[in-house]
C-alpha positions in Angstrom: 45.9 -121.4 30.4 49.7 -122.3 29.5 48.7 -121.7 25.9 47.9 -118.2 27.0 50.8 -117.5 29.3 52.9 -118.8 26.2 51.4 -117.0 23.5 51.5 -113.8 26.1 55.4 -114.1 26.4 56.6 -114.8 22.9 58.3 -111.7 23.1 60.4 -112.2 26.5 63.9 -112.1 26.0 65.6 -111.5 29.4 63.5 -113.1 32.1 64.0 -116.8 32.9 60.1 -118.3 33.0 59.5 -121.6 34.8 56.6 -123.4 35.3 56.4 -126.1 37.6 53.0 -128.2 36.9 51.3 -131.7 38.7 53.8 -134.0 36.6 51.3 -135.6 34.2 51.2 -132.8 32.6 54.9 -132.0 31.7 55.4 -134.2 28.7 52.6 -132.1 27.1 53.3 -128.6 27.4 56.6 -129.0 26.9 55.2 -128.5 22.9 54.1 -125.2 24.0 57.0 -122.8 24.2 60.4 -122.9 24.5 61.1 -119.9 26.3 59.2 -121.5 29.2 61.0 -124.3 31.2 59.3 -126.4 33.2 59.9 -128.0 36.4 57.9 -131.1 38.8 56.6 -130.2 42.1 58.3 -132.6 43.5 59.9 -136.2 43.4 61.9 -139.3 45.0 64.9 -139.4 45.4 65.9 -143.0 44.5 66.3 -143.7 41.4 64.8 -147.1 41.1 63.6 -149.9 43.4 59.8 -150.6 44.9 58.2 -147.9 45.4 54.9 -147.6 44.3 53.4 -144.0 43.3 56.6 -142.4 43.4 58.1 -140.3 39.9 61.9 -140.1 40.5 63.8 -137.3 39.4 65.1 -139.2 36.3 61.2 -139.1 35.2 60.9 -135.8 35.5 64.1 -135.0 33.8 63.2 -137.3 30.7 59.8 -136.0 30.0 60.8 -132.4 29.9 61.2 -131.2 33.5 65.0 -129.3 34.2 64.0 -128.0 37.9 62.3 -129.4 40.3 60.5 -127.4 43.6 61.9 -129.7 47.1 61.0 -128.7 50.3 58.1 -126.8 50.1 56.0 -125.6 52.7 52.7 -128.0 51.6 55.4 -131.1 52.0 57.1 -130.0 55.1 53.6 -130.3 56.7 52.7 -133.1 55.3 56.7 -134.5 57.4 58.7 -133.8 54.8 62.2 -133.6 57.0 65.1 -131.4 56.3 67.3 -134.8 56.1 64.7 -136.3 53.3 65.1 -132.6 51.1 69.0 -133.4 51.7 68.2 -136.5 50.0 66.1 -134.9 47.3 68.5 -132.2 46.7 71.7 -134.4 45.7 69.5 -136.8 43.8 68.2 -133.9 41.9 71.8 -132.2 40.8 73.1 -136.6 40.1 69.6 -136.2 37.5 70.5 -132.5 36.0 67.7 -131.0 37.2 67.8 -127.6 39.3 66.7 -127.9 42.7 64.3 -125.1 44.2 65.1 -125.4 47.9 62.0 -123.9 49.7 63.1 -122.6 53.7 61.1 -120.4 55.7 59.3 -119.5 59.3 55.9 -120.5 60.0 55.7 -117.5 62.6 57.3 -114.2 63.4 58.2 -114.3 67.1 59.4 -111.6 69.1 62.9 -113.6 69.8 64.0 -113.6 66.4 64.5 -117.8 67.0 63.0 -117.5 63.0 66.5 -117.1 61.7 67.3 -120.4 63.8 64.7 -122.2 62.0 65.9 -120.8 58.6 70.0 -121.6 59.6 68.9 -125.2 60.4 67.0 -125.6 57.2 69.6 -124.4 55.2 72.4 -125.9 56.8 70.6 -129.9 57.1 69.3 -129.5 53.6 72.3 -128.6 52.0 74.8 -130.5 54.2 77.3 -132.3 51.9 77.0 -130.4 49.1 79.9 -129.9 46.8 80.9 -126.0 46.9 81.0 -126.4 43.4 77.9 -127.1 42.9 75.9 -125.0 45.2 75.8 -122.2 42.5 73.4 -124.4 40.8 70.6 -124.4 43.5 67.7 -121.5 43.8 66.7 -120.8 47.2 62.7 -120.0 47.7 62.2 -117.8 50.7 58.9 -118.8 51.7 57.2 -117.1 54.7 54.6 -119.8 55.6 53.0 -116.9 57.4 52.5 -114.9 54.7 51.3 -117.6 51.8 47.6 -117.9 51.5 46.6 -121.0 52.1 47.8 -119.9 55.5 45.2 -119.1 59.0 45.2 -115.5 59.6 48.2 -115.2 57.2 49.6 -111.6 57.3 51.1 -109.9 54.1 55.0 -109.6 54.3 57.1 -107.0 52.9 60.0 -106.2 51.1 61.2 -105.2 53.9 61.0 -109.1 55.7 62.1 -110.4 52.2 65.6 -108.6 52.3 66.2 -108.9 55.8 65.7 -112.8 55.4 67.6 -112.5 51.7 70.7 -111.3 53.2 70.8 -113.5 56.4 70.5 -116.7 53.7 73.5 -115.2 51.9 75.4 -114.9 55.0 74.6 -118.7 56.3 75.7 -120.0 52.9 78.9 -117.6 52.4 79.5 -119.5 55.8 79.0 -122.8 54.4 80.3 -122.6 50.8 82.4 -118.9 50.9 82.8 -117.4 48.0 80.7 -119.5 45.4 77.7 -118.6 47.3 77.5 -115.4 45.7 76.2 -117.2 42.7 73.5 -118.4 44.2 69.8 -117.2 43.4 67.4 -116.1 46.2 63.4 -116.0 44.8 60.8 -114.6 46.8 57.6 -117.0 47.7 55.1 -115.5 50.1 52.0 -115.2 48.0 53.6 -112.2 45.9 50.7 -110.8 43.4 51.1 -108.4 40.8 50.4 -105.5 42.7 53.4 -105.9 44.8 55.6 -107.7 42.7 57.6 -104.8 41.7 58.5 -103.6 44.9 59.4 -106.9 46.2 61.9 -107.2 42.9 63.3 -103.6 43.3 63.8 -103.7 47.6 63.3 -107.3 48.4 66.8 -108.2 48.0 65.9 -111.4 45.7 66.6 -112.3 42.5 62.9 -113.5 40.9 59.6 -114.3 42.3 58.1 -118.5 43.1 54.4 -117.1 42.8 51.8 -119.2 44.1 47.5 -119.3 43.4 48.2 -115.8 41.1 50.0 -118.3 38.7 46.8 -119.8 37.7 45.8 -116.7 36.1 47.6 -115.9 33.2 46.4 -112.2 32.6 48.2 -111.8 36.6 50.9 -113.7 35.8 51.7 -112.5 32.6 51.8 -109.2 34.5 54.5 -110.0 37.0 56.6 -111.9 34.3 56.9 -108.1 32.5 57.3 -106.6 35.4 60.8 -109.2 35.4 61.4 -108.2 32.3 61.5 -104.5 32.3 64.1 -104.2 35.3 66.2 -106.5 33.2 66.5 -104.4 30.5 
């Protein structure tokens, strides 16, 4: 399948691709293309010392990984704390990779308390963070609502995309001032390419973390043109 979505893309020019794959198999499609980074799924953050079954984020870095997806909604239930993506977040800038920070609701309530949830992610997973270096994390929206692995998941909209988009912009101008305009707000809520385009053009984001419609590389070959023809 990555053969395919790299032979479908040769001729993407304005569209940064990543691909973040189960880690064993970074070192070999790394051969594939190189307009296609790649990226783990997720890692330790010490750098050595017992620990048995873990790949630390110097690994990942030296077999061909350059971002790395922390704090993601599977690993949050699985007790994945805000404090332990703090962790995983510093280690990952020390090891030059680009942290993916993953933050969303697992509800909509009627209160609003989601943009609580979201200000407390935000602010415990990037507490101590060097202004200067903020500019070099993405932030994943990731309504755990809307994903598909998800109960009774609903679809979100745009509309829920850019009103979260601009309240994360506001928490981190808070936090870092003005070097938070240079940070990068994705959209991850099971976006497919039928409503990838609108969720570019009105969701207030800057790219797309797709999830099950990246194992099909006709679909997602789709979306990653879609990215590349509002860039021209």
């Amino acid at each position: 399948m990555f053969s395919d979505i790299a032979k479908n893309l040769h001729s993407i020019k304005n569209t940064a691709i990543v691909i973040c794959p189960p880690a064993l198999y970074l070192e070999k499609l790394k051969k594939f293309s190189r307009k296609i980074a790649l990226g783990g799924q997720d890692a330790f953050y010490e750098e050595k010392g017992a620990f048995t079954g873990e790949i630390s984020l110097e690994m990942l870095y030296n077999i061909g990984a350059r971002y790395v997806i922390v704090g993601h909604s599977e690993r949050r239930t699985l007790g994945e704390t805000d404090a332990l993506i703090n962790k995983k977040i510093k280690a990952s800038l020390s090891a030059g990779l680009i942290p993916i920070l993953c933050v969303g609701e697992s509800v909509r309530d009627a209160s609003h308390s989601y943009f609580n949830l979201v200000k407390t992610q935000l602010e415990e997973c990037l507490n101590g963070i060097k202004k200067a270096l903020i500019s070099k994390i993405i932030i994943a929206y990731e309504p755990v609502w809307a994903i598909s692995t998800t109960p009774d998941r609903k679809d979100a909209t745009p509309d829920d995309s850019r009103e979260m988009a601009i309240f994360i912009h506001k928490i981190i101008s808070d936090k870092f001032g003005s070097e938070a305009a240079k940070v990068r707000i994705i959209y991850g809520g099971s976006v497919k390419e039928k409503d990838a385009l609108d969720f570019l053009k009105d969701g207030g984001v800057n790219g797309l973390l797709s999830g099950r419609v990246s194992l099909d590389a006709q679909k997602f070959t789709e979306i990653v043109k879609i990215c590349e023809a509002l860039n021209k």
